[in-house]
Structures are given as C-alpha cells and as structure tokens.
C-alpha distance (Angstrom), angle and dihedral (degrees) to the residues before:
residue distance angle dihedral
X1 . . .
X2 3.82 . .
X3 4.27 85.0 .
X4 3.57 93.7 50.6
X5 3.77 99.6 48.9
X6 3.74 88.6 48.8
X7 3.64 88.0 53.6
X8 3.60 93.1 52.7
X9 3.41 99.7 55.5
X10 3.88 86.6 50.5
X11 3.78 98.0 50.9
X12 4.00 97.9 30.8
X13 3.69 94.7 83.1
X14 3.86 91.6 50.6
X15 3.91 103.6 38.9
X16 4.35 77.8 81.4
X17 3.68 91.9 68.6
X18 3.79 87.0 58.7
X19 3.47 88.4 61.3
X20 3.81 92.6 98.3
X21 3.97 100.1 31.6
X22 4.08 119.0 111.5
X23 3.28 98.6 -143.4
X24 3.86 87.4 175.9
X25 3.55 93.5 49.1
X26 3.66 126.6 131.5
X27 3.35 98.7 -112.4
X28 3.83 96.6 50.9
X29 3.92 109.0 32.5
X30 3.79 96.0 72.4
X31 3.71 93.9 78.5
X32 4.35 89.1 43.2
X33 3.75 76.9 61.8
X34 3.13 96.3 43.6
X35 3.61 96.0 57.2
X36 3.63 93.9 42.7
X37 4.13 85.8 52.3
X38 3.82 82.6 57.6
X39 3.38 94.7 66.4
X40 3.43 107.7 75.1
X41 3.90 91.4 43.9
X42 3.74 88.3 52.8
X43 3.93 91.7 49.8
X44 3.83 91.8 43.7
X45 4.04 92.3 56.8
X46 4.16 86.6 51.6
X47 3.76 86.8 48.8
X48 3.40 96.1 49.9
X49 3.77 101.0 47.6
X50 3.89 84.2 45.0
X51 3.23 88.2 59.0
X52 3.61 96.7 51.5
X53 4.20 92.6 47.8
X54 3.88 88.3 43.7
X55 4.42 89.7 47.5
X56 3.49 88.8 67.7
X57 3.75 99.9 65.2
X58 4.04 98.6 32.8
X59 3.52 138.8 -14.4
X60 4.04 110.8 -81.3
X61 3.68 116.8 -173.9
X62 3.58 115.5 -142.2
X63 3.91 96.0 -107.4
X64 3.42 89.3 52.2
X65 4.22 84.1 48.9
X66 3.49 82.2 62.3
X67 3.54 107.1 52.0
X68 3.69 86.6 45.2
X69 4.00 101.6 61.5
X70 4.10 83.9 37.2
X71 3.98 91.4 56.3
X72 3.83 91.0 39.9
X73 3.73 94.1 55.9
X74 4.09 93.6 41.6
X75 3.50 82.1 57.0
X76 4.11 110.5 35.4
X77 4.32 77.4 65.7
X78 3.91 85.5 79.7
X79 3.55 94.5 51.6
X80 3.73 133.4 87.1
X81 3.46 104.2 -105.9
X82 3.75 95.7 -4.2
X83 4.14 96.7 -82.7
X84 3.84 90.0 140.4
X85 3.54 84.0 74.1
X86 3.96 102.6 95.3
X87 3.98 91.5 28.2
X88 3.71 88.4 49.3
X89 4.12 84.7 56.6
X90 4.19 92.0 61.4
X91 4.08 91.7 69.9
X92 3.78 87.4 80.9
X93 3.53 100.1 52.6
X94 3.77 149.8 69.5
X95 3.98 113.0 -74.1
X96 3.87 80.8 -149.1
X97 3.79 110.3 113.6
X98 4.01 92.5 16.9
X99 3.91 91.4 171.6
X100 3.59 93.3 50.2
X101 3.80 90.1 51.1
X102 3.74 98.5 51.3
X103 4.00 91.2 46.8
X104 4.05 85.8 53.5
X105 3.88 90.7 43.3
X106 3.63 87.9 53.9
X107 3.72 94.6 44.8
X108 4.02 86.0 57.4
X109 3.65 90.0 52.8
X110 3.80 95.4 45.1
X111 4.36 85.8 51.0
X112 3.64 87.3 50.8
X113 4.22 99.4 43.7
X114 4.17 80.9 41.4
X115 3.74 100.3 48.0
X116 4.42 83.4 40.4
X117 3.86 93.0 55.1
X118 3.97 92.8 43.6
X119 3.68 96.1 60.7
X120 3.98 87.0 29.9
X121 3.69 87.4 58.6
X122 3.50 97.4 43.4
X123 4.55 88.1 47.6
X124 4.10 78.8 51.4
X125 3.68 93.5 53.0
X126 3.82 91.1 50.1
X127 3.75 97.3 45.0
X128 3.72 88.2 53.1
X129 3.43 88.4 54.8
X130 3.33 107.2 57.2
X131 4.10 96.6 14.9
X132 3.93 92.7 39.5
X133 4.34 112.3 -177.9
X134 3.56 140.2 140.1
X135 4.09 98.9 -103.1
X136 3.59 91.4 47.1
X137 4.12 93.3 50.3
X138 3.82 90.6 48.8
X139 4.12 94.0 51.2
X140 3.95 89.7 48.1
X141 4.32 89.8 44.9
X142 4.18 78.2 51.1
X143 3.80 94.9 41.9
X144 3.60 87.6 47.5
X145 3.81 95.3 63.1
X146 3.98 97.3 39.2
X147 3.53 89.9 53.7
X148 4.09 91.5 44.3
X149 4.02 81.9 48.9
X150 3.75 95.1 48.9
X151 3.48 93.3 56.3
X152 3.42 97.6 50.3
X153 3.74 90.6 58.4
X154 4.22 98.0 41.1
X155 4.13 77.6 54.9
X156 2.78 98.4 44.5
X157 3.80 106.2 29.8
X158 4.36 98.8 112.6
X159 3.67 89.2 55.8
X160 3.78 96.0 54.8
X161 3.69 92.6 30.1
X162 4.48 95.3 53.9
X163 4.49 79.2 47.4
X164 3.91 91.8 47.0
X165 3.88 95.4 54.3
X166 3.91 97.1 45.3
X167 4.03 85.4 63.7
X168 3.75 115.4 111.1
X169 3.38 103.8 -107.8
X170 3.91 98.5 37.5
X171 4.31 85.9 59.3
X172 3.62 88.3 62.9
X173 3.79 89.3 82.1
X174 3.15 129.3 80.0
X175 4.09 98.9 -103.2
X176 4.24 115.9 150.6
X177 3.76 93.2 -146.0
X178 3.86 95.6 176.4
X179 3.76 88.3 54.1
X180 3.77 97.3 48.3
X181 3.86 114.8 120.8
X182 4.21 101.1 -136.5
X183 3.84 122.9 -146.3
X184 3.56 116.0 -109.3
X185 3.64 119.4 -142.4
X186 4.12 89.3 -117.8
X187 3.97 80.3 53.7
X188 4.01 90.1 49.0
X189 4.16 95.2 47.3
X190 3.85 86.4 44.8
X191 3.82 86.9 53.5
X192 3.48 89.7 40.9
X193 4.23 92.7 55.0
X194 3.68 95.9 44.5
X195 4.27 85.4 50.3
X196 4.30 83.4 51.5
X197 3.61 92.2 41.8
X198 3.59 93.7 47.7
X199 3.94 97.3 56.8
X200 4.10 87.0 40.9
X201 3.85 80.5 64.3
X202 3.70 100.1 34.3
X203 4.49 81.3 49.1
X204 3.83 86.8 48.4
X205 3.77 97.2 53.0
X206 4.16 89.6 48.1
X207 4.01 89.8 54.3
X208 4.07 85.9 43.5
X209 3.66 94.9 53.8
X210 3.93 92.5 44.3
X211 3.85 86.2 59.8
X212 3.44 91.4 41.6
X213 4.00 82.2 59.5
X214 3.94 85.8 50.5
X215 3.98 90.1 -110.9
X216 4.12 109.0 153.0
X217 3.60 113.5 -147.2
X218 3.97 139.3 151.3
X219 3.50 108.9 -98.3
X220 3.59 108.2 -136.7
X221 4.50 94.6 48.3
X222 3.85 79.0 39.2
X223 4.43 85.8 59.4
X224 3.47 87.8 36.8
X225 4.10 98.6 54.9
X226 3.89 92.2 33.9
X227 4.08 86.1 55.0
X228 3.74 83.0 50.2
X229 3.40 101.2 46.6
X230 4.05 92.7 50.8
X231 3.86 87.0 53.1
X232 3.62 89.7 52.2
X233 3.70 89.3 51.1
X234 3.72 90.3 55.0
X235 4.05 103.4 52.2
X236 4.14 93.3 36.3
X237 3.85 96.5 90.2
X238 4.07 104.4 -134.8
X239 3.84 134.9 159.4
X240 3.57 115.1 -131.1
X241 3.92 91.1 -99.6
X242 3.65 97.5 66.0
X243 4.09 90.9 26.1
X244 3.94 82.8 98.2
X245 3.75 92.4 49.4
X246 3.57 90.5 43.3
X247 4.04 92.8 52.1
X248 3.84 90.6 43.0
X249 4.09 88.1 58.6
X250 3.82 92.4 40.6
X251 4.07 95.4 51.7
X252 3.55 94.8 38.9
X253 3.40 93.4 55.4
X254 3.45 107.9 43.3
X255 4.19 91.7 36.7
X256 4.00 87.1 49.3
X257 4.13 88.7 83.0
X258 3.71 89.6 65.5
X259 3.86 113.7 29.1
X260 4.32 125.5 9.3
X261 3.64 80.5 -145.0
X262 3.57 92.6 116.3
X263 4.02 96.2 147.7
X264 3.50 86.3 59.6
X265 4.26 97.6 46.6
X266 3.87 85.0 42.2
X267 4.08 87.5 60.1
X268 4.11 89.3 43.0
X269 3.58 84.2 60.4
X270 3.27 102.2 40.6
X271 3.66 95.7 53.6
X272 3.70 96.3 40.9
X273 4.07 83.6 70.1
X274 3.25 98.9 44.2
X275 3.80 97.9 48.8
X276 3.81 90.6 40.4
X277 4.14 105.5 35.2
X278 3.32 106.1 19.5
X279 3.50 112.8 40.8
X280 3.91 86.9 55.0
X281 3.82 84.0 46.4
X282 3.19 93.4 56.9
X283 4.10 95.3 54.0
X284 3.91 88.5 41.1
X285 3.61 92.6 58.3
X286 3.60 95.0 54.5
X287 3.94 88.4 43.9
X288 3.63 88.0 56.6
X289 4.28 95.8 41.5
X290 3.40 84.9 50.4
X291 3.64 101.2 54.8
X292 3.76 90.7 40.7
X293 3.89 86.4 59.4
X294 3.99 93.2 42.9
X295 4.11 83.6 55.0
C-alpha cells in the first residue's frame, strides 16, 4: 500500500499529459498486439521445457503440460515472491516417483534463478558502467558468485540429485530409481536455451509495451535495464499484493535515466503482468476450480 501511494504521487502529475494520447490508435496498437501475441509463445516455451523436466519422472502429455504451468501460475500468486509456482505445477500429476518430481521441480527453479542472474549480471555490468558506485559494484561482485554457484549445481544437478535420494530418509518413499529417465546434459543446455530464450521474449515484450506507451529509448541500455529490472524483481521478496507496487518502484527507477515519463513506464509494467501472469492466472484458476469440483 505504502509502494503504491508513493507511486501515485510520482505518476499523478504526469497521467495529465496523457490526456491527449491515442493509445488505441492505429499507429500505436500494433505493438500492444504484438505483445499480447507474445504471450502464448512465451507460455508455450515454459510448457515445453516443463514438459521435458516433468518427462523424466512420468509420462506427461502435453495437455496435461498445459494445465500444469496454468495451475502453477494461479497458484505461485499466493506466494511471496511467486515460489509456489513449480510446486503449484505437481497437483496435476502422478504422486508416483515423488522424489524424482521434487528434484526436477527444483531443477526448473534453479534454470529459471540461473538464466535470471545471467542477464541480471550482465544489466549489473552495464549499470556499473555507465552509473559506476560502490553499492552497485558490491551487488554485481555478489551476483557474480551466485550465478557461478548456480551453475555449478544446474550442471551438476543429476549427480547430487542420484546421491540425495539414496539417503535414508529420502528411500522411505516410494521412488522407482531403476526406472527413472535421467537428464542428459544435451537435455539440460536445451532446457537451459529455452529458459534464455524465454526471458529474451519476456525482455522484448517490456521494451514493446514501453513504446506502445510512446516512451523513446535506445534499445540496447533499454535490454540492458529491463534485464536488470527483472532480476531485481526476482531477489526483492514481495507477495503478489504489493508485487505491483514493487514493479512500479523498480521500472520507474531504473527507466527514470532515460525518459521522466514515469506514468507511462508505470503502465508498461503494469500491463506486462497482467498480460503475462494474470491472464494465465486467471485460466489456471478455473483449471484448478474445476478439477476440485470434478473430485
């Protein structure tokens, strides 16, 4: 509440010069559309590589894919900083090999924190560049190593998982070992591109929307700070009430060293969540009320 009252009295001013905009016009809704077009391709790349990670514990078909990333993002909207996201994605399938499935689920969250700190690091690197201070060295030195350590575990991550589920109290469930489909490192770097590709696309609809909102920017800083503000997003712990408060603070401040339009990178923002999380929220809530009434 305290975010989005400061945001207000940032943007109030400026909403006035939109007075006389067309946002709707011809000449400006194509890339709204575009952006909203994105969507699906963005959510089709997550399905995919969930359905590869999910593959190697049971069989998922890919409708059942789909009503597992819907369900998972329904859900990660209750959760500080959207974690329930991959949990949230186990209610549609098979409690069969649960070990298996929680190793995978944490594989997909270690793809998505790895492929977050790469293009965080490289926003860092760029900020200090051109924005050069103390505070900001010292968080890239730190990004630096949690990245290096990420990587090490996604590489790494069969190893460690086959040792973690021959411990004791991990063989008391009920886990078919011998059966178990293992990721291949081919299988890991193609999980690993379709994570990269995905935030290249999720970047790309941010920069869209901002010229949608008739903000003028260089592309390549404008990558750069949009890659830094999604990494932001990701280690600032929010719940998904004050996520939008959060996001408004981020943008604003990171957008603010190339336009003072920040009514207009407050609305980019704004809309990139709701054409990106909650429209597929919205779908994966009624998947899930749906199968709670079918039960």
């Amino acid at each position: 509440m305290v975010l989005l009252t400061a945001i207000y009295r940032q943007t109030s001013h400026q909403f006035a010069q939109f007075k006389g905009a067309d946002f709707w016009g011809n000449d400006v809704i194509g890339w709204l559309l575009l952006a909203v077009l994105l969507m699906p391709v963005n959510l089709g790349i997550e399905i995919f590589k969930w359905k590869l990670l999910a593959g190697s514990a049971q069989p998922l078909s890919r409708l059942n894919a789909v009503k597992s990333v819907l369900a998972g993002l329904a859900i990660s909207l209750i959760t500080p900083n959207r974690i329930g996201e991959y949990p949230g994605r186990l209610l549609y399938l098979k409690p069969k090999n649960t070990i298996r499935l929680i190793s995978v689920t944490l594989l997909g969250v270690f793809s998505q924190f790895f492929t977050l700190f790469i293009y965080g690091v490289a926003g860092l690197i760029f900020y200090n560049i051109h924005y050069p201070g103390y505070p900001q060295q010292i968080i890239l030195v730190i990004a630096i190593l949690i990245t290096t350590l990420l990587s090490l575990i996604f590489f790494r991550f069969e190893t460690i998982s086959q040792r973690l589920e021959k411990l004791p109290y991990v063989t008391r469930f009920k886990t078919y070992g011998q059966l178990l489909k293992r990721l291949t490192l081919k299988v890991q770097l193609s999980i690993m591109g379709l994570s990269l590709l995905r935030f290249s696309i999720f970047t790309a609809q941010y920069l869209i929307l901002l010229t949608w909102m008739k903000i003028q920017f260089p592309i390549i800083p404008g990558f750069f700070m949009a890659s830094l503000f999604f990494w932001t997003m990701a280690v600032l712990p929010s719940f998904a009430l004050s996520e939008l408060g959060v996001r408004g603070q981020v943008s604003i401040y990171l957008f603010q060293h190339f336009t003072d339009q920040t009514a207009g990178i407050l609305a980019a923002s704004v809309m990139l969540w709701f054409i990106n999380i909650i429209l597929p929220s919205i779908v994966g809530s009624i998947l899930l009320l749906r199968m709670k009434l079918l039960k």
